[in-house]
N, C-alpha and C positions, 0 to 999 in steps of 0.2 A: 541058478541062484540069483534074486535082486535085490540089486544095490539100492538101498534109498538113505536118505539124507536132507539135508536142509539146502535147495537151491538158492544163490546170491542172484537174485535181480540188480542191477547194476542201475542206479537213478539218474535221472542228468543233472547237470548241473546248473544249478538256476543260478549262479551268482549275479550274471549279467543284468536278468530279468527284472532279479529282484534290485538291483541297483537304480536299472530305468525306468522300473516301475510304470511302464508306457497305459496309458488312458486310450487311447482313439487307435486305429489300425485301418490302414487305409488298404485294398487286396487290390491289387496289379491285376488285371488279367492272364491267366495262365502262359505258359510256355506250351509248346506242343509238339511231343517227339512220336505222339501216338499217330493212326491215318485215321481215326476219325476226326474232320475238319470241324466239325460243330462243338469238340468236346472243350474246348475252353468255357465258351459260354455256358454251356451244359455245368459243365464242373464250378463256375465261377458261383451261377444260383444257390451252390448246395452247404455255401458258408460263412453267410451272416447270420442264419440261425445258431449255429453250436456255437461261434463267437461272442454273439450276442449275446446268452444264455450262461456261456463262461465269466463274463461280466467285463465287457470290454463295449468299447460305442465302437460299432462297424461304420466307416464312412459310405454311402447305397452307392453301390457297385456300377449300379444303370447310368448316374451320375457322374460318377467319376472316367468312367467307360466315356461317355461322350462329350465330356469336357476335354480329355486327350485327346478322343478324336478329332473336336475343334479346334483343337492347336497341334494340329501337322503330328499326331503322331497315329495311323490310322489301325494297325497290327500292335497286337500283343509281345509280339518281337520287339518292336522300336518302343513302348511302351515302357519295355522289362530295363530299357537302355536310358533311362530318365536318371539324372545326376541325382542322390539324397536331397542337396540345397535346395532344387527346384521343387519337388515334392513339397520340402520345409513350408516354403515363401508361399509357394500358390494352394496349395493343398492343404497343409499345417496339422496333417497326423504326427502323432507321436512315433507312430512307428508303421513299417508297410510289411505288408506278407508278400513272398515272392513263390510264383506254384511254376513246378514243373511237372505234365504230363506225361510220362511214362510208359502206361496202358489203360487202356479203354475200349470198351466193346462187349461182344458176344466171340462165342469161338464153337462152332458145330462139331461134335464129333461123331462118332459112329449113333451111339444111344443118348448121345445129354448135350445140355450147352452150356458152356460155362462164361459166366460173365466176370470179368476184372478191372476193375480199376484201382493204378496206383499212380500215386504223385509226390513228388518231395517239396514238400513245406518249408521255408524258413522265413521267420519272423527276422526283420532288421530294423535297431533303431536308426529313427530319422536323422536323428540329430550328430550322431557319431559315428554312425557306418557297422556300427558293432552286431554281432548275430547273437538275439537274445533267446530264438528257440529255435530247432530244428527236428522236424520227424518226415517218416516216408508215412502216408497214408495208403494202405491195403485191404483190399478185401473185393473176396471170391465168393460169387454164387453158383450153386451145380443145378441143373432142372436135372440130372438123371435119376434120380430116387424118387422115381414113380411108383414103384408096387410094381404086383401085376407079373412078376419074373422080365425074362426076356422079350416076348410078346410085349409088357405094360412098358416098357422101357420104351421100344422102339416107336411104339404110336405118342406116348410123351415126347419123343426128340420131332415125329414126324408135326405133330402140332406146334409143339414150340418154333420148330422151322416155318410155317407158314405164317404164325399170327407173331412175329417177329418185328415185321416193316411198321405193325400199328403198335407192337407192346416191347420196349427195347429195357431191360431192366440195368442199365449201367446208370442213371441220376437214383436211384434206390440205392442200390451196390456203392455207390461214388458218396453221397449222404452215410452210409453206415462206415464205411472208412474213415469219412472225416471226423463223427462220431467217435471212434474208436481211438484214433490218434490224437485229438484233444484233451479226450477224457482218461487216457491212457494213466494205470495208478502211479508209475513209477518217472514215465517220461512224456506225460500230457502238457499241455499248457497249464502255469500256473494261473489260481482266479483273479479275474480284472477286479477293478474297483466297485464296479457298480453289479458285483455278482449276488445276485437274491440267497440269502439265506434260506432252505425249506425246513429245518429243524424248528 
């Protein structure tokens, strides 16, 4: 017999948000617990669009990347370790997103490949130190649903294994997560100031 009912989605709590009501967001370059070496930069491209689009002025990331690099901080580690104030004075977001890498990559298995990336997000105002959002951004792709039975399976994992090195699909994977976790109904970002109405 099943049970069904009215499930409680549980919503966050915007009070902070909506108090700081933050304009500009300035993204750190990532943290990285993953072993792929590239995936900060990778992962960092994949989110001044859904920011942007949210209605928020993303401060360019290319910019802000090598202006710390200019001043002695040259890793994303020492980066993540910048006092608020400083941010404040030199930089002057309202608010910084801080990314932690998790997973990223491909993973081979017998018949499929699955790609993951997840990261945890959180938004902190500049001015107070306060945590005005937080989510983990995830999501998974499988190539094994080829068709074809057991035979289609294996020549889809044996190609996806070779054209791998030129076609890596984790900045797709990594985009729809971030996607997902912003626009989330219940615990996404709430909309910036300068967010376009489409009605």
């Amino acid at each position: 017999m099943l049970v069904t009912g009215c499930q409680t989605i549980e919503s966050y709590d915007y009070t902070a948000l909506k108090k700081s009501k933050p304009r500009s967001i300035v993204i750190i370059p990532p943290n990285n617990n993953s072993t792929e070496v590239n995936a900060p930069y990778l992962y960092l491209s994949t989110l001044t669009k859904p920011l942007a689009e949210k209605g928020y002025y993303v401060l360019p990331v290319a910019v802000i990347d090598q202006f710390l690099k200019e001043n002695g901080l040259p890793t994303p580690a020492e980066m993540n370790n910048i006092p608020l104030d400083k941010i404040d004075k030199h930089i002057g977001a309202d608010a910084v997103l801080y990314i932690t890498i998790n997973e990223w990559g491909q993973k081979f298995m017998v018949i499929s490949s699955v790609t993951t990336v997840s990261a945890d997000l959180k938004l902190v105002d500049v001015k107070t130190g306060v945590v005005l959002w937080e989510s983990t951004a995830v999501a998974t792709r499988d190539s094994g649903d080829g068709g074809g039975g057991l035979a289609g399976m294996l020549i889809n994992a044996i190609i996806t294994q070779v054209m791998t090195s030129s076609i890596d699909s984790s900045y797709e994977t990594a985009m729809l997560a971030n996607l997902i976790a912003i626009n989330h109904k219940s615990k996404g970002l709430l909309d910036g100031p300068y967010k376009i109405s489409t009605k």
